[in-house]
N, C-alpha and C positions, 0 to 999 in steps of 0.2 A: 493515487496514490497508494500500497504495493505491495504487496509482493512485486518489486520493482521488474524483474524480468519474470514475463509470462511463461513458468515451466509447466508450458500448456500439454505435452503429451509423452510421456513416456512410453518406451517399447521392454516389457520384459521376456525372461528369459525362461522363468517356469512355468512349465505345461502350455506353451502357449500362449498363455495370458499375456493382452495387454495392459500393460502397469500403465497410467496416463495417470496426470496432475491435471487435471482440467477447467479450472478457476484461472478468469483472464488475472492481470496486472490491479491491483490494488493495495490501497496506503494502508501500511500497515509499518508505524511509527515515525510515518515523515513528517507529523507535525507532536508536537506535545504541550510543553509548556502553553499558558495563555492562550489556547486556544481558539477561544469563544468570539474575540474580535482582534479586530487589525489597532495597530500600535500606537497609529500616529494621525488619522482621520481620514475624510476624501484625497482622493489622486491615486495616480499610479504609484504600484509596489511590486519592486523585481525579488525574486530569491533562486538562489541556487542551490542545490542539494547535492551533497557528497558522501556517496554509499559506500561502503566494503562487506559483500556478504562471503561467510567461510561455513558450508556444512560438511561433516565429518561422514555423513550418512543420507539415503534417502531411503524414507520409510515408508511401510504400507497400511494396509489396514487396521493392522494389531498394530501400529508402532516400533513395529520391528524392522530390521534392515533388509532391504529390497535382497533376492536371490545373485547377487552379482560380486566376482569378486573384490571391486571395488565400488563402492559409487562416492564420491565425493564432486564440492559442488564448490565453485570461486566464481563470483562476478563482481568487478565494480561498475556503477550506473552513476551517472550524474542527470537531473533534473532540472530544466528551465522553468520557472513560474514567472508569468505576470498575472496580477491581479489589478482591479480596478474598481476601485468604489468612487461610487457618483455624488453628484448633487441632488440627484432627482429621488423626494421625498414618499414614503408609502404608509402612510400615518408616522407614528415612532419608528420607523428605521429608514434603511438608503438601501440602495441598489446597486448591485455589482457585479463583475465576471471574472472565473478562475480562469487562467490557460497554461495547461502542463504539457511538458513534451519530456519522455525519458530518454535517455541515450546511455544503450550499455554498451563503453569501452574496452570490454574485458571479460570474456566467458569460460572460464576453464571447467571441463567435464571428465574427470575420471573414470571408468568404468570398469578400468583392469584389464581392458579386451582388445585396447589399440582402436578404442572409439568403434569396435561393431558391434555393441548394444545399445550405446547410447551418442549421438550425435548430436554436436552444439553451433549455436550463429551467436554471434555480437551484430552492432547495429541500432535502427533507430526503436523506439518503442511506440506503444498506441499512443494519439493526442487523444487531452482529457477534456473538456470543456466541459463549465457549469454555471449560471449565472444565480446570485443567490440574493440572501435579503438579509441585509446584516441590520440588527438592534440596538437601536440604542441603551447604552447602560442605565442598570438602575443603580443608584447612586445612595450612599449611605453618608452619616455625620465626618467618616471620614474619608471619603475617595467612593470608587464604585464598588460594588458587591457584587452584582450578576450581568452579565453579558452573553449573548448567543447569534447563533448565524443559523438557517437555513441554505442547504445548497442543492440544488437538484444538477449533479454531473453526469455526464454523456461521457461514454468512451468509445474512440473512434476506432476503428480498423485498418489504421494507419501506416504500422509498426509493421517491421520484417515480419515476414514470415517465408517458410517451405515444410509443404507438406512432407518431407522426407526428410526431415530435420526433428528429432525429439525434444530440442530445447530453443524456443524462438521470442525474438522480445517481444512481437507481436503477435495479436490472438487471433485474430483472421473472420472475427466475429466482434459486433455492439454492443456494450453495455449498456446498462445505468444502475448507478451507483450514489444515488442522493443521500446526504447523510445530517445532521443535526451536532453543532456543535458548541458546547456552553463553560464556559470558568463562572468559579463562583470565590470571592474573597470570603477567607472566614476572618482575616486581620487585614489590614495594608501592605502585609508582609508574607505571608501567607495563603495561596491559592490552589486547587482544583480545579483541572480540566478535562472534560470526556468529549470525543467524538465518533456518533453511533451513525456505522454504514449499513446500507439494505441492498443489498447486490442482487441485480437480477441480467442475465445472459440471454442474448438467441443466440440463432442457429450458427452451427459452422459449416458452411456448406461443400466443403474441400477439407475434409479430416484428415487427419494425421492418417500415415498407411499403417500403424501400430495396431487401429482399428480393424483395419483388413477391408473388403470391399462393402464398403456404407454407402449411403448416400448422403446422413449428417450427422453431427452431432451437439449435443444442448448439454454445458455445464450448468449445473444445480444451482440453485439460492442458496445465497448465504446473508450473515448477518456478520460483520468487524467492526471493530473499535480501537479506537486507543484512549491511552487515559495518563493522567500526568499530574503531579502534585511538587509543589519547590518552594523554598524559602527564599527569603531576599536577604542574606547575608550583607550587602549593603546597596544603596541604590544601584550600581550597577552590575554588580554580582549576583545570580539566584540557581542555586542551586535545587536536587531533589531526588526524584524516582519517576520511571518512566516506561510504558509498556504496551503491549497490543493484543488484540485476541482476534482469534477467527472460526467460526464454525459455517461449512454446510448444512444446509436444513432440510434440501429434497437432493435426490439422484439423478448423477449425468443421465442423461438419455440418447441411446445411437437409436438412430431413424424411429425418433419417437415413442421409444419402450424404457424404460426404466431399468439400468445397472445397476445394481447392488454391490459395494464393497470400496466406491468410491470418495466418498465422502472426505471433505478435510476439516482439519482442524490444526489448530493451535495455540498458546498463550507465549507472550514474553514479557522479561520484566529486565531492567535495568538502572545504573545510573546514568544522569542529564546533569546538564550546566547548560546557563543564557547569562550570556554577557551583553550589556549594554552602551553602549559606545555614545549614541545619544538619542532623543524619539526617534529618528529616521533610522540607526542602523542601527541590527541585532545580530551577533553573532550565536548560535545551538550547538551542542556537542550532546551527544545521544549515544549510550550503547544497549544492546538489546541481547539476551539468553534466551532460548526458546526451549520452552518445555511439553511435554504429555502431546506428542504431534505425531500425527496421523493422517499419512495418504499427501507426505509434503518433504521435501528437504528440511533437515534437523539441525539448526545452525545456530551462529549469531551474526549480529550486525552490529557495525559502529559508520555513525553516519557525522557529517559537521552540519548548517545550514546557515545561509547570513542571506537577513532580510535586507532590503533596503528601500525609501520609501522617497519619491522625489517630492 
């Protein structure tokens, strides 16, 4: 979950330098509200997610706008989840399995230059798989108070790619991406949710030629989050605020040496609304501002999501 399409490698145009984004595909505000557990108990739960991302600029290091005289950036993605939570007991929780598949319908890449600096694919993206451990609530005088999941996800190498392509939905490399995610009621009406990712990447063994002649290369760790807070205007109504953060912690590495000047970053913040239709179906509506971003496209996002739970 994302940075929904992987803008795994940029080519720039000053001095040489290859400008690259190198952080695969990860969630980055596709879940928010109520995060911590699932809705409606055991069984199968479908969701779909509906993306629209618009950046005005891609930036670099300083957060300044890449040397080109355009870059702007449009893609819509949509995403298939099933999830599955079981019967089968692990002291206080149950057991279960994520499965995402992204598909970006739509890529537009400006670059001012008739696309020869920057060159873009649509197509399919990496599958995600994770099997996790969801908690049971802890339960207060009136409803539940805290809820959480464990989830250790896998991301496959699945998704398009071409090494002569600077913007591709898939990353050509494995992740894992396990992350920790919990609501906490502070009323019946009332709640917080945070979901804390630990991203770690290998190799790419067929690098972007932006790199020039390599043999590999390794995006850096990172650490992302989202985080979400809404009222319940009325039982089926809940409104609030909604947002995401992303930082790099170590340096891409081509054929095993450490690049300096790579690093990403970002935060977003926005308005959400969840409508409630009844326990099995939920409809999300999510927008997202991204601010202080570095070494990333500078944009926003308005995504919808509708759960449903057979």
């Amino acid at each position: 979950m994302k940075r929904i399409c992987s803008l795994a490698l940029l080519a720039g145009l000053t001095a040489g330098q290859a400008y690259a984004y190198d952080l695969p595909t990860v969630n980055l505000g596709l879940t928010s509200f109520l995060d911590g557990g699932l809705p409606a108990g055991p069984g199968w739960y479908a969701q779909e997610y509906l993306q629209n991302y618009s950046a005005s600029q891609l930036n670099d290091q300083n957060g300044d706008k890449l040397g080109l005289p355009k870059s702007k950036l449009h893609y819509q993605v949509s995403v298939t989840q099933l999830s599955y939570l079981s019967q089968q007991r692990l002291g206080n929780a149950s057991l279960g399995i994520n499965m995402l598949l992204p598909w970006v319908s739509r890529m537009d890449m400006d670059d001012g230059l008739n696309h020869a600096a920057l060159k873009s694919q649509s197509g399919m993206g990496d599958l995600m798989v994770g099997p996790f451990i969801q908690f049971d609530p802890v339960m207060g005088d009136n409803g539940p108070r805290f809820v959480q999941r464990l989830e250790f996800q896998v991301n496959l190498p699945t998704g398009e790619y071409d090494r002569n392509k600077d913007i591709n939905p898939g990353s050509n490399f494995w992740s894992l991406d396990p992350y920790w995610a919990g609501t906490y009621w502070f009323t019946p009406k009332w709640t917080a949710s945070v979901r804390f990712h630990y991203l770690y990447s290998f190799k790419n063994s067929d690098p972007s030629y932006a790199f020039g002649d390599v043999g590999s290369t390794q995006a850096g760790q990172a650490l992302h989050a989202n985080f979400a807070s809404e009222y319940a205007l009325t039982p089926q109504l809940r409104v609030g605020l909604n947002g995401y953060w992303l930082k790099q912690i170590t340096d891409t590495q081509v054929d095993g040496k450490d690049v300096e000047g790579r690093r990403e970053q970002v935060w977003a913040i926005g308005p959400g609304a969840m409508y409630s239709f009844s326990q099995d179906d939920h409809l999300f509506a999510n927008a997202y501002f991204e601010q202080d971003v570095k070494n990333r496209p500078d944009g926003s996002r308005v995504q919808v999501r509708f759960v449903h739970h057979f």
